[in-house]
N, C-alpha and C positions, 0 to 999 in steps of 0.2 A: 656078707660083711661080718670082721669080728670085731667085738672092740671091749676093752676093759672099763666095768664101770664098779669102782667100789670092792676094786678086789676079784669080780666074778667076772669069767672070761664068757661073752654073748657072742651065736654065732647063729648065723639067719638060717646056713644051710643045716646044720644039725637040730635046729629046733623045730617044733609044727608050727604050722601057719594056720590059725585061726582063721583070720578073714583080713582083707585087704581092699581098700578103698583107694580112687585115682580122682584126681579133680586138673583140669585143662588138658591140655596138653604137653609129651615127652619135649623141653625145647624153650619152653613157653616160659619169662621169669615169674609167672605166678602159678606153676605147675606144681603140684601136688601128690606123693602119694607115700601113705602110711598101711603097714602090715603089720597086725597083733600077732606072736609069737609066743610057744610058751614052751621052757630048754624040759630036758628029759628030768632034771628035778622038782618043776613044776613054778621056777621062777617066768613070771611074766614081763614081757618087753616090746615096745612098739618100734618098730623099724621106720624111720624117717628117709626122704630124699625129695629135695625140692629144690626151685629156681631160687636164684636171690630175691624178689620179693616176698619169699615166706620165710617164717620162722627157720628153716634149715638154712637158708641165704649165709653164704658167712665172707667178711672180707677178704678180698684176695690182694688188696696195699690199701695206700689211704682212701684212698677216694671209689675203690670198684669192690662192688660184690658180684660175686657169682654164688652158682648153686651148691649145695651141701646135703652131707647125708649125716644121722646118728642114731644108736639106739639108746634109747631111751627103758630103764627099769621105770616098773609100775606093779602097783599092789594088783592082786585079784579082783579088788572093787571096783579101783581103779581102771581095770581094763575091761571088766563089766562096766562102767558106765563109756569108758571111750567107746565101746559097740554099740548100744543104745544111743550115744550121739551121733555116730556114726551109722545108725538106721540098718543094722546086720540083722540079718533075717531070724524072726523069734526060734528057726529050726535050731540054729547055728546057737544061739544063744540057751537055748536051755539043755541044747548037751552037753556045753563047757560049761557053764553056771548054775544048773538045774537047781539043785542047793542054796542059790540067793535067788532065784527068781519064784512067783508063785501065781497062778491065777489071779483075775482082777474079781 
């Protein structure tokens, strides 16, 4: 997917893929899945595509939604804690963050 947000042209297949999380079912209106991103200048972006009952859900007239997709920019921190929310494996995490993360 590309999409303009803010001036900066985001695009799924040119960026790396961090990690990526699925929640139900391809189909299903509460079907979920989001993929961290980050473009060859080091901006980060979370890739959305979901059923109408999630947050990607968007009207399609007055009264129906169906599913939707968008990327979303997001700070460095920000994309470190969506991993950590998202339970990404501490390997995954301290080679892209190494730098904000540290022994407990």
């Amino acid at each position: 997917m590309r999409q303009v947000v803010n001036g900066k042209v985001y695009d799924t297949v040119k960026a790396d893929m961090i990690a990526e999380v699925e929640f139900g079912l391809p189909g299903d209106i509460s079907y979920c899945y989001e993929a961290l991103h980050v473009t060859a200048k080091g901006n980060y972006f979370i890739f959305g595509d979901g059923g109408p009952a999630t947050g990607y859900g968007q009207y399609v007239n007055d009264t129906t939604r169906g599913g939707g997709q968008r990327i979303t920019p997001v700070t460095r921190k920000e994309a470190l804690a969506w991993c950590e929310e998202n339970r990404i494996d501490a390997a995954t995490i301290e080679r892209v963050f190494g730098d904000l993360v540290e022994d407990a």
